[in-house]
Biopython code that builds the backbone (N, CA, C, O; Angstrom):
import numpy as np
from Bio.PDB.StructureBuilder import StructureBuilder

atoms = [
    (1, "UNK", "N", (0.814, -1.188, 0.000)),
    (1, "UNK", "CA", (0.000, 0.000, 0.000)),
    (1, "UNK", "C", (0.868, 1.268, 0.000)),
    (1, "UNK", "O", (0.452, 2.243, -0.626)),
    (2, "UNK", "N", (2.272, 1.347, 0.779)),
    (2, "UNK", "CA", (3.035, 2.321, 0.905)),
    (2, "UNK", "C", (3.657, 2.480, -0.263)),
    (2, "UNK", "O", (4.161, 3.597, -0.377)),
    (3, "UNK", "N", (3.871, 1.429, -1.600)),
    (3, "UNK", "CA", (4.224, 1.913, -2.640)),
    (3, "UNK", "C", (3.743, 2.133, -3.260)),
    (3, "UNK", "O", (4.446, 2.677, -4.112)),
    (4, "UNK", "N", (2.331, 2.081, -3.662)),
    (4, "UNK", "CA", (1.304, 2.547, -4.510)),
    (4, "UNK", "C", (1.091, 3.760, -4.215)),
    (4, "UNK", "O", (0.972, 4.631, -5.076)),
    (5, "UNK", "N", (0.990, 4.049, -2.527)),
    (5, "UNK", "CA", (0.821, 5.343, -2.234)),
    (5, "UNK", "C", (2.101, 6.911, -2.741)),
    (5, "UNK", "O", (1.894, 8.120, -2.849)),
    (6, "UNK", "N", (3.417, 6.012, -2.934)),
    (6, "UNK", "CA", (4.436, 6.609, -3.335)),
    (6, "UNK", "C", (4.430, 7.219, -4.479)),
    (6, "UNK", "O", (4.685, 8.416, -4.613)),
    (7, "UNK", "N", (4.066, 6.246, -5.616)),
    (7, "UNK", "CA", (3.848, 6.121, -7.062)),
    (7, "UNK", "C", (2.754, 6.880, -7.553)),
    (7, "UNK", "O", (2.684, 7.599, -8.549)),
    (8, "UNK", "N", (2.117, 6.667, -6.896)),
    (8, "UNK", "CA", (0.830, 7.746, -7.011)),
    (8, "UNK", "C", (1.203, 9.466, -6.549)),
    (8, "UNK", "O", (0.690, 10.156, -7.430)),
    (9, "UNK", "N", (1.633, 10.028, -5.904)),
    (9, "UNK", "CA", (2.354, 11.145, -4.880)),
    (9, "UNK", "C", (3.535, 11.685, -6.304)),
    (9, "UNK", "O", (3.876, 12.842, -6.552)),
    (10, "UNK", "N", (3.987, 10.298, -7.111)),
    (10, "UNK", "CA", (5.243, 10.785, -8.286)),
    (10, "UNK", "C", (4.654, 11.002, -9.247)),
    (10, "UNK", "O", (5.120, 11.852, -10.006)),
    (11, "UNK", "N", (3.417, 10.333, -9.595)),
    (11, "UNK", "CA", (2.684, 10.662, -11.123)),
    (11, "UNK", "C", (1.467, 11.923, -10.595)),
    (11, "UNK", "O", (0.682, 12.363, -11.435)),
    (12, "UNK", "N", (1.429, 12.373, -9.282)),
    (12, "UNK", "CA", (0.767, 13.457, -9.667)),
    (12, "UNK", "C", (1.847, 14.640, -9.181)),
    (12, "UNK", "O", (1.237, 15.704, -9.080)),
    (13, "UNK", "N", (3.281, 14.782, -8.845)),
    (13, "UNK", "CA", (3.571, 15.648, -9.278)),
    (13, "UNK", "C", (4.298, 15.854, -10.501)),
    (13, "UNK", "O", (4.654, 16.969, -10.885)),
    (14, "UNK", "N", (4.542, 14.662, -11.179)),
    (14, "UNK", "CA", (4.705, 15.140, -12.769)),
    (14, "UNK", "C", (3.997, 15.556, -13.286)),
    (14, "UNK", "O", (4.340, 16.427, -14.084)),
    (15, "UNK", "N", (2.191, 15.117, -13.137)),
    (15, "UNK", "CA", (1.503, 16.019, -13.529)),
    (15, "UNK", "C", (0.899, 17.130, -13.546)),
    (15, "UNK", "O", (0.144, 17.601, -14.397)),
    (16, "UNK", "N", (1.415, 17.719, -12.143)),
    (16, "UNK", "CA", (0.772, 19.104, -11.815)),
    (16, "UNK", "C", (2.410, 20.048, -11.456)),
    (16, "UNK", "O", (2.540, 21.244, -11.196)),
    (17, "UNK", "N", (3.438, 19.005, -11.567)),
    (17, "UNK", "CA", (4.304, 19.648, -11.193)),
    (17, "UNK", "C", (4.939, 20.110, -12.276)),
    (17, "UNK", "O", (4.866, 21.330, -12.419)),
    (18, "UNK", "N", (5.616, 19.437, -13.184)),
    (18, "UNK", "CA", (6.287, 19.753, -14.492)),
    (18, "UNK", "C", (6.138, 20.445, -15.297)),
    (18, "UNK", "O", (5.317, 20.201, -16.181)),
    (19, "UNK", "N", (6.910, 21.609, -15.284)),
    (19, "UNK", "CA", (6.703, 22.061, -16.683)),
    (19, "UNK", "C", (5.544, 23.608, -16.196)),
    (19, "UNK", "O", (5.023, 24.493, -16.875)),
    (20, "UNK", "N", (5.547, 23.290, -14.698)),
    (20, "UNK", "CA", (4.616, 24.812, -13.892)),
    (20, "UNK", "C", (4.448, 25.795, -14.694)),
    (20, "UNK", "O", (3.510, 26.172, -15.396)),
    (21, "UNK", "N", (6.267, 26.430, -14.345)),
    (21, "UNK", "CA", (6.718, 27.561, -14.683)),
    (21, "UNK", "C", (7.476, 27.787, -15.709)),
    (21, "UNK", "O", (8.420, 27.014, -15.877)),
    (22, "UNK", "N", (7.254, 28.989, -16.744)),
    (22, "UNK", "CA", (7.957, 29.205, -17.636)),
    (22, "UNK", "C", (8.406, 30.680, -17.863)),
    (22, "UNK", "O", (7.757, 31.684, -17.571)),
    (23, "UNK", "N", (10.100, 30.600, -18.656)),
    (23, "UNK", "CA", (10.277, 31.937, -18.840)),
    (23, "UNK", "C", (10.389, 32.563, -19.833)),
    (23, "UNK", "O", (10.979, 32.057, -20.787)),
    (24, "UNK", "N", (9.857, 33.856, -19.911)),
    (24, "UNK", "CA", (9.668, 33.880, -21.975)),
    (24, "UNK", "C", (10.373, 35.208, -22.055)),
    (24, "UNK", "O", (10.258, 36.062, -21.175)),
    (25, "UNK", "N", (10.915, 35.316, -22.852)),
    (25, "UNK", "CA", (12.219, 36.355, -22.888)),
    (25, "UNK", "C", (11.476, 37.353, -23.677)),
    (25, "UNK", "O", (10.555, 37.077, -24.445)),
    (26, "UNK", "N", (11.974, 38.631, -23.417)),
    (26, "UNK", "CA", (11.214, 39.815, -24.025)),
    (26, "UNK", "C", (12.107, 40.891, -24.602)),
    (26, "UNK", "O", (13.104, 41.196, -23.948)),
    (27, "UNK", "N", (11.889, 41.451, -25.656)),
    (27, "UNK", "CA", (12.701, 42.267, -26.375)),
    (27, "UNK", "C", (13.972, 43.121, -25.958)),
    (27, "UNK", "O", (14.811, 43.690, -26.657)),
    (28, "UNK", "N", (13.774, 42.980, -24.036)),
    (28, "UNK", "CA", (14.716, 43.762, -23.610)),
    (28, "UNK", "C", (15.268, 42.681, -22.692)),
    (28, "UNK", "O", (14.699, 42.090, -21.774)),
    (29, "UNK", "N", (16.612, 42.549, -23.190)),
    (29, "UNK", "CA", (17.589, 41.665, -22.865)),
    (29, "UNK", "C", (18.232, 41.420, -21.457)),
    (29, "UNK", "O", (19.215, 40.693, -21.318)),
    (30, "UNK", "N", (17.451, 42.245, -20.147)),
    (30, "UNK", "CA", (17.613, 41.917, -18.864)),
    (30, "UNK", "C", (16.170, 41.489, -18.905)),
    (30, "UNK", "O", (16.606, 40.605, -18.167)),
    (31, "UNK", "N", (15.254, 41.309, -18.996)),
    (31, "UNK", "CA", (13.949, 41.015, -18.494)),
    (31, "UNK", "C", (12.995, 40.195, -19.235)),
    (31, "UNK", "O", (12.602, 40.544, -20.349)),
    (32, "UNK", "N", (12.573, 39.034, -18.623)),
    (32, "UNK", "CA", (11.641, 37.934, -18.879)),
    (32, "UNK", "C", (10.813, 37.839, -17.955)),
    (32, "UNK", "O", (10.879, 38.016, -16.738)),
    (33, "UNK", "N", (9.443, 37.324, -19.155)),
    (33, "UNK", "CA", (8.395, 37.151, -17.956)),
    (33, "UNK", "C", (8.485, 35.629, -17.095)),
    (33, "UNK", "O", (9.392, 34.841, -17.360)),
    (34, "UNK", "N", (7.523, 35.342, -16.124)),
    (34, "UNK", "CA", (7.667, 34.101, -15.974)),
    (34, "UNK", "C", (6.590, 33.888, -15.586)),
    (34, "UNK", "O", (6.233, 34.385, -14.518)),
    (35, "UNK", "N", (5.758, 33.103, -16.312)),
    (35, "UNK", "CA", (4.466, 32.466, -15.982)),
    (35, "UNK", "C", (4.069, 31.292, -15.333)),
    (35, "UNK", "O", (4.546, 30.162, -15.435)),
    (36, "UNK", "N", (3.161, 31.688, -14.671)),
    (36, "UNK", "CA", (2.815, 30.510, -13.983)),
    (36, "UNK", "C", (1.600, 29.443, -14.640)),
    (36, "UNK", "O", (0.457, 29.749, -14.301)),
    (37, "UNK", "N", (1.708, 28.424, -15.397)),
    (37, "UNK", "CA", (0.815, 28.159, -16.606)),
    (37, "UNK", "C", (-0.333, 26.991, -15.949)),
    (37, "UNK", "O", (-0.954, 26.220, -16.682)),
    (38, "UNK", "N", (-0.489, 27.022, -14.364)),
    (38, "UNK", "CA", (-1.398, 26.226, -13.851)),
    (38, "UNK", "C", (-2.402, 27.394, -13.399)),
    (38, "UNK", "O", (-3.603, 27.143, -13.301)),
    (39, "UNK", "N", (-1.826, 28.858, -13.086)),
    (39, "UNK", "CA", (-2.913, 30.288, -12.523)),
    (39, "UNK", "C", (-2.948, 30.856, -13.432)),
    (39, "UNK", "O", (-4.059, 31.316, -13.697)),
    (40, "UNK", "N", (-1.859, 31.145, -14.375)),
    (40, "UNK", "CA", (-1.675, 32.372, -15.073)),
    (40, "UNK", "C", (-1.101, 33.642, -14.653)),
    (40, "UNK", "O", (-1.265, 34.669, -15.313)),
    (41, "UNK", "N", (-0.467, 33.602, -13.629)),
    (41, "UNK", "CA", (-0.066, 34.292, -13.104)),
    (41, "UNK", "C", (1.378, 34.828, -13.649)),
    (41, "UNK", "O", (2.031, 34.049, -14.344)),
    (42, "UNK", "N", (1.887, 36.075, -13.374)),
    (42, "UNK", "CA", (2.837, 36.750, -14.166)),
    (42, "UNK", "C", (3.922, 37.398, -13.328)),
    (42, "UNK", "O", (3.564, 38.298, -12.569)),
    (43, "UNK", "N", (4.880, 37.143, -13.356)),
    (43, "UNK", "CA", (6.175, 37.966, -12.671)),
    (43, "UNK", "C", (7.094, 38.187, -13.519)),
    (43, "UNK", "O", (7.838, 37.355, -14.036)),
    (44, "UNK", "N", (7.051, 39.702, -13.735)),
    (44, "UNK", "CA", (8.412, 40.238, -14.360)),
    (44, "UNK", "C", (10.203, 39.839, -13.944)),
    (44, "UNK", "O", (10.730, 40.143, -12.874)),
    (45, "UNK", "N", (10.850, 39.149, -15.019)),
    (45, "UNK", "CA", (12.069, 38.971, -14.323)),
    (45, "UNK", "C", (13.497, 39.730, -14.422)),
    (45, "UNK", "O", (14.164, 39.540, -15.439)),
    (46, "UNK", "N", (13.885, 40.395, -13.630)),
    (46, "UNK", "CA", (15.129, 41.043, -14.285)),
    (46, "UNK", "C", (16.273, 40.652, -13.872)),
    (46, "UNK", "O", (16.419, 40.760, -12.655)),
    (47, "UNK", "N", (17.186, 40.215, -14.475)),
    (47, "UNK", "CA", (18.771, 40.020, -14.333)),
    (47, "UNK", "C", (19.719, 40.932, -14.562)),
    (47, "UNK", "O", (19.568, 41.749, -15.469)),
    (48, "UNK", "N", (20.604, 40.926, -13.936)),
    (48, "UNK", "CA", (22.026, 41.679, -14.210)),
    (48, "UNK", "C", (23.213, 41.352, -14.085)),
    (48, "UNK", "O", (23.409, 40.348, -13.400)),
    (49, "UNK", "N", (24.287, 41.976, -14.616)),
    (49, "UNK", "CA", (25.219, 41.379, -13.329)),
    (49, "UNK", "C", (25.429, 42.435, -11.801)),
    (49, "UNK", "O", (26.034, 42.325, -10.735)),
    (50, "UNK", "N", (24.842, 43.109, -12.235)),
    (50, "UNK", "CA", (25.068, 43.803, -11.030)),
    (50, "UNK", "C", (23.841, 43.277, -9.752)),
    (50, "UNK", "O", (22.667, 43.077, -10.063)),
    (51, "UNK", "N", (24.253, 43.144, -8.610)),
    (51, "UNK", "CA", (23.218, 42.301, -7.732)),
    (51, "UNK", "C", (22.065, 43.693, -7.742)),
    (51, "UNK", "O", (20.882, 43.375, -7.860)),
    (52, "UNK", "N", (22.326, 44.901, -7.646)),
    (52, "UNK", "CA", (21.318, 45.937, -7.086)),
    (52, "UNK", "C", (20.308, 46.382, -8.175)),
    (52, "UNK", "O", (19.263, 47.026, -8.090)),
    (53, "UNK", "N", (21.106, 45.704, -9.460)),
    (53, "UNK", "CA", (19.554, 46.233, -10.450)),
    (53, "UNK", "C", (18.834, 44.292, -10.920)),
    (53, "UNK", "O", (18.452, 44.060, -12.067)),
    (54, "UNK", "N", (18.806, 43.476, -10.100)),
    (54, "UNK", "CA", (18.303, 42.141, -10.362)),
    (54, "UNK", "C", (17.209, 42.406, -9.209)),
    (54, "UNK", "O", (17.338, 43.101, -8.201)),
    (55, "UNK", "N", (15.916, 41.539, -9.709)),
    (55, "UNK", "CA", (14.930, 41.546, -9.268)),
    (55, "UNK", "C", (13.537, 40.547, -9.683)),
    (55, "UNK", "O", (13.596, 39.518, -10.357)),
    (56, "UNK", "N", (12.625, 40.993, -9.245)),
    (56, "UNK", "CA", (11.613, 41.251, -10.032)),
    (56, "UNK", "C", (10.089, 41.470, -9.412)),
    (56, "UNK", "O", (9.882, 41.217, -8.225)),
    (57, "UNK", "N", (8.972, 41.982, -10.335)),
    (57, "UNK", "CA", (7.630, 42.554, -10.169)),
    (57, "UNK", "C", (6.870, 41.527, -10.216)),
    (57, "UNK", "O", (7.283, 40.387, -10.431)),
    (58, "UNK", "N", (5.482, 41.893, -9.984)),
    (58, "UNK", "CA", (4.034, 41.111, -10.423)),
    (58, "UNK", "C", (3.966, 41.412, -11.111)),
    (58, "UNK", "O", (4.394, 42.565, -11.065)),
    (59, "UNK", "N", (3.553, 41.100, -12.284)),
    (59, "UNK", "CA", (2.364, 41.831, -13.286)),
    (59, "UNK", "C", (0.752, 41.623, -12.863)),
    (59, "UNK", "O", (-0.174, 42.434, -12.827)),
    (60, "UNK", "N", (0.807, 40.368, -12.597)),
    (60, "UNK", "CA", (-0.294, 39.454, -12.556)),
    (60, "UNK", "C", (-0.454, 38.958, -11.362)),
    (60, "UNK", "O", (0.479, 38.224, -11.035)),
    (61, "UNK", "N", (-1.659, 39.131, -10.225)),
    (61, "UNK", "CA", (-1.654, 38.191, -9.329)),
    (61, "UNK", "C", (-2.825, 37.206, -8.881)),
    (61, "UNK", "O", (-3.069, 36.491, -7.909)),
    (62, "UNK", "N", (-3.374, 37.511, -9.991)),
    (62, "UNK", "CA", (-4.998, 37.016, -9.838)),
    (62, "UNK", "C", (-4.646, 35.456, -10.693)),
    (62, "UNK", "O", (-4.175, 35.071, -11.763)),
    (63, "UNK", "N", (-5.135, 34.988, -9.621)),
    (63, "UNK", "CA", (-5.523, 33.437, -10.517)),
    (63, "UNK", "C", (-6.267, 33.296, -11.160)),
    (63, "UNK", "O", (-7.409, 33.314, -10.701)),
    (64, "UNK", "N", (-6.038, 33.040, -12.809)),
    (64, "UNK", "CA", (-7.219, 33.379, -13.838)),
    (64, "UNK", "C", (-7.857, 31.446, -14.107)),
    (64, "UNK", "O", (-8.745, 31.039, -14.856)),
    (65, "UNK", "N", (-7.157, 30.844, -13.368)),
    (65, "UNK", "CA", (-7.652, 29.457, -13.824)),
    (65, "UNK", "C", (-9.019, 28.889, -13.282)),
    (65, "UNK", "O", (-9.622, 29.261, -12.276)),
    (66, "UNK", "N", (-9.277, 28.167, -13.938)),
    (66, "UNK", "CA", (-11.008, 27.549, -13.942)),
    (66, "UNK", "C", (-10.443, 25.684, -12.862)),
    (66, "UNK", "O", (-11.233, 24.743, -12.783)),
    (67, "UNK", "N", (-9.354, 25.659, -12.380)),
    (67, "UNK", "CA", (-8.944, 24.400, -11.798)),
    (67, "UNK", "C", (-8.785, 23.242, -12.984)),
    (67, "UNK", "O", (-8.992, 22.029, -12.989)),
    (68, "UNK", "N", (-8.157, 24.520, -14.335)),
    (68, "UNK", "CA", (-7.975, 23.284, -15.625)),
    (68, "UNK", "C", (-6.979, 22.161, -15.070)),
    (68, "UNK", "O", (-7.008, 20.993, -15.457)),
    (69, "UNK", "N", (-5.974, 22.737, -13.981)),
    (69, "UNK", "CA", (-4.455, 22.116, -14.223)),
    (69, "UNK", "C", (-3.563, 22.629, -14.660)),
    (69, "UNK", "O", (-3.792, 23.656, -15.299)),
    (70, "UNK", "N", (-2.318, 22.220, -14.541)),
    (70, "UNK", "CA", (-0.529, 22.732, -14.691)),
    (70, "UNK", "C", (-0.961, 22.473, -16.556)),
    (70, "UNK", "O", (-1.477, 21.551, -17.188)),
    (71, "UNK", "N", (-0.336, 24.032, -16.956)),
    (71, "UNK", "CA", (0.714, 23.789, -18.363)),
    (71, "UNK", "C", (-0.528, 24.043, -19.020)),
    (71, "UNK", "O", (-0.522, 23.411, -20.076)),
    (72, "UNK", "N", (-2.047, 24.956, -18.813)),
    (72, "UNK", "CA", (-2.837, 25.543, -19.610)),
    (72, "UNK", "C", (-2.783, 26.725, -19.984)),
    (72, "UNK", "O", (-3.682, 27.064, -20.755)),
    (73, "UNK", "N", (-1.643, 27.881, -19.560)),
    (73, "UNK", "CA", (-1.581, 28.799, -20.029)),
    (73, "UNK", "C", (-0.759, 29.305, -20.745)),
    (73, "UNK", "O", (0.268, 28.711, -20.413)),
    (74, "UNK", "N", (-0.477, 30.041, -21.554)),
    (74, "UNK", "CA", (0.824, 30.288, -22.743)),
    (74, "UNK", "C", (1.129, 31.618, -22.690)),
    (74, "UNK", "O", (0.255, 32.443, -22.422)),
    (75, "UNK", "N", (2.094, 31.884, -22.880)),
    (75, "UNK", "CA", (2.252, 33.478, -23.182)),
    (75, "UNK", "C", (2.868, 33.797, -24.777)),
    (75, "UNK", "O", (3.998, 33.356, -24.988)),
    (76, "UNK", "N", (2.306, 34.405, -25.704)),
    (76, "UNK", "CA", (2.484, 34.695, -27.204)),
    (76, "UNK", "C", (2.671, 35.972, -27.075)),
    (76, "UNK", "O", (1.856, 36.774, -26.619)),
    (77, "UNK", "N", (4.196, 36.288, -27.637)),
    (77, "UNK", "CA", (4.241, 37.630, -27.882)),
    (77, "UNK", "C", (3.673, 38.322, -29.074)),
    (77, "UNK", "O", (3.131, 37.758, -30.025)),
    (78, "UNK", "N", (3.834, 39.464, -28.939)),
    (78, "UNK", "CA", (3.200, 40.492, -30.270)),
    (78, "UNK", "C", (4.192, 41.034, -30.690)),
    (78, "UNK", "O", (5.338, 40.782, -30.318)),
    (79, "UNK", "N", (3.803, 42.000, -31.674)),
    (79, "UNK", "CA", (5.177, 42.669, -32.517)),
    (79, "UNK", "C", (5.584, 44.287, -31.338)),
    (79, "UNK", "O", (6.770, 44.583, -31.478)),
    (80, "UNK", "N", (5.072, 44.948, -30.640)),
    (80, "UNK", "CA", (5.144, 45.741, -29.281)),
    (80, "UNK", "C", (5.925, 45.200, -28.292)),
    (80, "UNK", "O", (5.416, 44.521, -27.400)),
    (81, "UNK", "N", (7.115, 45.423, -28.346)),
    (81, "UNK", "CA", (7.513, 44.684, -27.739)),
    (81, "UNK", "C", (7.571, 44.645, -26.064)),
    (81, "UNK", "O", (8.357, 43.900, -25.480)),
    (82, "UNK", "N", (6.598, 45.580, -25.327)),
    (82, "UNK", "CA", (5.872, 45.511, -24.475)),
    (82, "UNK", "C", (4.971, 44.861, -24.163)),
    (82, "UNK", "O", (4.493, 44.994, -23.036)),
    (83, "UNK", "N", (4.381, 43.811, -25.207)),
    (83, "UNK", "CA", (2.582, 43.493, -25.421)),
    (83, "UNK", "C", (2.645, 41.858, -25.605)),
    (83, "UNK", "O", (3.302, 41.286, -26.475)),
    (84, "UNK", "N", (1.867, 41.256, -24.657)),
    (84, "UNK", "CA", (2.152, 39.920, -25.019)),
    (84, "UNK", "C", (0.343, 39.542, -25.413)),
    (84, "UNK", "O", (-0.501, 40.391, -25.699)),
    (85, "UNK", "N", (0.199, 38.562, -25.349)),
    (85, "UNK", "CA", (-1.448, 37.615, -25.639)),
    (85, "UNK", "C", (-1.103, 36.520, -24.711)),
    (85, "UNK", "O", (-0.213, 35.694, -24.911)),
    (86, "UNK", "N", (-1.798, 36.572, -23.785)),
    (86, "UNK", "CA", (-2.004, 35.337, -22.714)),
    (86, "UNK", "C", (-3.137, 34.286, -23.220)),
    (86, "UNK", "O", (-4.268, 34.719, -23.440)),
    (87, "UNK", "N", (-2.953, 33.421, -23.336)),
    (87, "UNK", "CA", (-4.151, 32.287, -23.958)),
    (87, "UNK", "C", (-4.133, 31.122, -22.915)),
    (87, "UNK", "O", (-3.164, 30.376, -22.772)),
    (88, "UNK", "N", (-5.540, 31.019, -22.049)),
    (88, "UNK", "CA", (-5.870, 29.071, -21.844)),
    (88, "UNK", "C", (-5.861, 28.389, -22.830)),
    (88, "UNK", "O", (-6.355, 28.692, -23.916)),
    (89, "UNK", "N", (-5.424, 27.621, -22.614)),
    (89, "UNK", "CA", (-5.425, 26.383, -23.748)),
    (89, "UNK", "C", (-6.561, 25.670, -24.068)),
    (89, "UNK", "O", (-6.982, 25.111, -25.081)),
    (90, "UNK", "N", (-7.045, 25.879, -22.650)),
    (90, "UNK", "CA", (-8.563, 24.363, -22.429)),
    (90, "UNK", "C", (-9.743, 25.109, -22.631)),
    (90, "UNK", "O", (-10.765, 24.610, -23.102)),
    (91, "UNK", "N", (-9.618, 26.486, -22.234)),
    (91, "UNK", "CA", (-11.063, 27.096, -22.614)),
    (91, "UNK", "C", (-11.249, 27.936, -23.796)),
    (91, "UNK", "O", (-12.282, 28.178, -24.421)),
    (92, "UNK", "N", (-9.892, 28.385, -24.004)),
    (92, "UNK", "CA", (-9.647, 29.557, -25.083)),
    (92, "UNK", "C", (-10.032, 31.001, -24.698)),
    (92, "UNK", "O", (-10.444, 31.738, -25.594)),
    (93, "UNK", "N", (-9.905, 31.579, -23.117)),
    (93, "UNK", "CA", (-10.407, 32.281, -22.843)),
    (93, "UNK", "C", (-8.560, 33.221, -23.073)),
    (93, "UNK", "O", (-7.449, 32.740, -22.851)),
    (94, "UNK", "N", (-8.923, 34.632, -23.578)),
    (94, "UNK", "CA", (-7.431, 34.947, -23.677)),
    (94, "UNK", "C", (-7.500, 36.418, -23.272)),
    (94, "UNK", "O", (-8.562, 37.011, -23.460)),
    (95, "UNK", "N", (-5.999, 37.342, -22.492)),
    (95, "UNK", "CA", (-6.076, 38.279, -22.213)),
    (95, "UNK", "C", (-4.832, 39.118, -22.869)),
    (95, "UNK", "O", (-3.851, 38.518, -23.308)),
    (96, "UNK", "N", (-4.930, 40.460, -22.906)),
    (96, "UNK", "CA", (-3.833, 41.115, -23.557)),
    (96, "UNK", "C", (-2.803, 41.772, -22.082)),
    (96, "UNK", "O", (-3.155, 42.570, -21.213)),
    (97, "UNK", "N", (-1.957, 41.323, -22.198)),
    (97, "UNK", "CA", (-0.955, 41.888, -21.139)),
    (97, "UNK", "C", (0.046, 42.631, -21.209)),
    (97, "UNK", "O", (0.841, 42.236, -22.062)),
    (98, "UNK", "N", (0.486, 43.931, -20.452)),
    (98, "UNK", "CA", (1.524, 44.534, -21.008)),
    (98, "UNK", "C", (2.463, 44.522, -19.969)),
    (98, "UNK", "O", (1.961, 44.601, -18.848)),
    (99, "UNK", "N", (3.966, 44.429, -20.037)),
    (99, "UNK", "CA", (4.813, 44.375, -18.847)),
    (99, "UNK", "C", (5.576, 46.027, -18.950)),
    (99, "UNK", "O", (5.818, 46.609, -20.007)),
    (100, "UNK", "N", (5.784, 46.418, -17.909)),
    (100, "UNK", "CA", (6.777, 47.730, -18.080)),
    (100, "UNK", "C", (7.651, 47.852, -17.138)),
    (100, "UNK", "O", (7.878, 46.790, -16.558)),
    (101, "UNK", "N", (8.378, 48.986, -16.671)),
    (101, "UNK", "CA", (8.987, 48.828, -15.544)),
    (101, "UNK", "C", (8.574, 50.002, -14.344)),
    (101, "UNK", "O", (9.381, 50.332, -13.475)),
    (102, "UNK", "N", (7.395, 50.487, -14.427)),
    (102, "UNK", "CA", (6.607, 51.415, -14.078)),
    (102, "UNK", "C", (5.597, 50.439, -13.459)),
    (102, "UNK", "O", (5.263, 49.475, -14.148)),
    (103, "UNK", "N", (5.063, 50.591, -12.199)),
    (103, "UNK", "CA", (3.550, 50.114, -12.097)),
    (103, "UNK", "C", (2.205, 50.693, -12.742)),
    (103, "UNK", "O", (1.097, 50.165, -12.645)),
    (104, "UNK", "N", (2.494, 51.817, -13.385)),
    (104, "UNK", "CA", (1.252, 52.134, -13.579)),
    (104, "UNK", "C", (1.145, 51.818, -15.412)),
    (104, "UNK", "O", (0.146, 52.070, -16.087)),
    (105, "UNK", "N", (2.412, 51.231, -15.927)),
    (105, "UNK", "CA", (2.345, 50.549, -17.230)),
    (105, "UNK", "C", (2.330, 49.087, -17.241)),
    (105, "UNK", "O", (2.571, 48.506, -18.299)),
    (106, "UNK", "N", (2.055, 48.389, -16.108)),
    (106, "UNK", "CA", (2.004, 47.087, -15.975)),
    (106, "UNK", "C", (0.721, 46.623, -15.743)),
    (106, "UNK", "O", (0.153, 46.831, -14.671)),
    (107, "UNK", "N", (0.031, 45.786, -16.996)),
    (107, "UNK", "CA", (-1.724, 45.676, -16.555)),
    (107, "UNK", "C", (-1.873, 44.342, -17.543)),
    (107, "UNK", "O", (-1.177, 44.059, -18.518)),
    (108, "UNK", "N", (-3.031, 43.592, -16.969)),
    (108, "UNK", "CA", (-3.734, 43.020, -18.096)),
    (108, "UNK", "C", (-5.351, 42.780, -17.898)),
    (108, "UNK", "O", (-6.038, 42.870, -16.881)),
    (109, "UNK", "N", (-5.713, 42.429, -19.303)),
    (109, "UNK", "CA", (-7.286, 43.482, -19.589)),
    (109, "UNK", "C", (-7.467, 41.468, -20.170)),
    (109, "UNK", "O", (-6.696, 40.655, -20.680)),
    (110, "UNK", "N", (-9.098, 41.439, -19.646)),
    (110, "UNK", "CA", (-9.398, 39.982, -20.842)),
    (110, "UNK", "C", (-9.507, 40.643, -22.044)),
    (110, "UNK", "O", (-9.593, 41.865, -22.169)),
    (111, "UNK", "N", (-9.502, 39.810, -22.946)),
    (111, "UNK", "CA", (-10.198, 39.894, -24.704)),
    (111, "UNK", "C", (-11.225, 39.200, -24.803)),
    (111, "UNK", "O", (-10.939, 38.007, -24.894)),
    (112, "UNK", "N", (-12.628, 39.473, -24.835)),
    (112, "UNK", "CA", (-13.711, 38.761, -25.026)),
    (112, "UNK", "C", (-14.057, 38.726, -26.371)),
    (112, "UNK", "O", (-15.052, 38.101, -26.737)),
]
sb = StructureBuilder()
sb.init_structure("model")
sb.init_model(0)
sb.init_chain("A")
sb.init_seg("    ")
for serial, (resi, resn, name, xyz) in enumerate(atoms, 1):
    if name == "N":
        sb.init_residue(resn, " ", resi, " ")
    sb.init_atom(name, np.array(xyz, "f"), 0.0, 1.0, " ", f" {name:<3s}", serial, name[0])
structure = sb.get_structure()
């Protein structure tokens, strides 16, 4: 029973675990987003080499998921290179998102 119970505990975090988070690189060469593709959720990422300008923001903190599961959300960039298209996979419900380094240029809106 204790190994079934094991095996079971490994095939559901490959399935909810793998493949969570992703990072999608954006026109400006310190900063990627990183999505969370089980909420949809969004954090700006910035690197440097310098430790005092590495970081990073929210964009996003609202969980936009319907309890589809890990690895339903995508992030598609646009030609803006501020402007991405957030898409579920399972419902097709999709939002337009913009990242900046300002809070008051960092938002995302659904597309109905």
């Amino acid at each position: 029973m204790i190994k079934i119970h094991a095996i079971v505990e490994d095939i559901d975090f490959r399935m909810h675990g793998l493949d969570r988070y992703k990072l999608y690189p954006t026109e400006n060469i310190y900063n990627f987003l990183q999505l969370d593709t089980m909420t949809g959720k969004i954090e700006i990422v910035q690197w440097s080499l310098d430790d005092d300008k590495e970081g990073s923001a929210t964009l996003n903190n609202e969980d936009l998921s319907l309890g589809t599961g890990c690895g339903t959300f995508e992030l598609y960039p646009t030609k803006n290179i501020y402007q991405f298209l957030l898409l579920d996979k399972v419902t097709g419900r999709r939002w337009h998102v913009q990242w900046g380094f300002e809070s008051s240029k960092r938002w995302i809106k659904r597309i109905y």
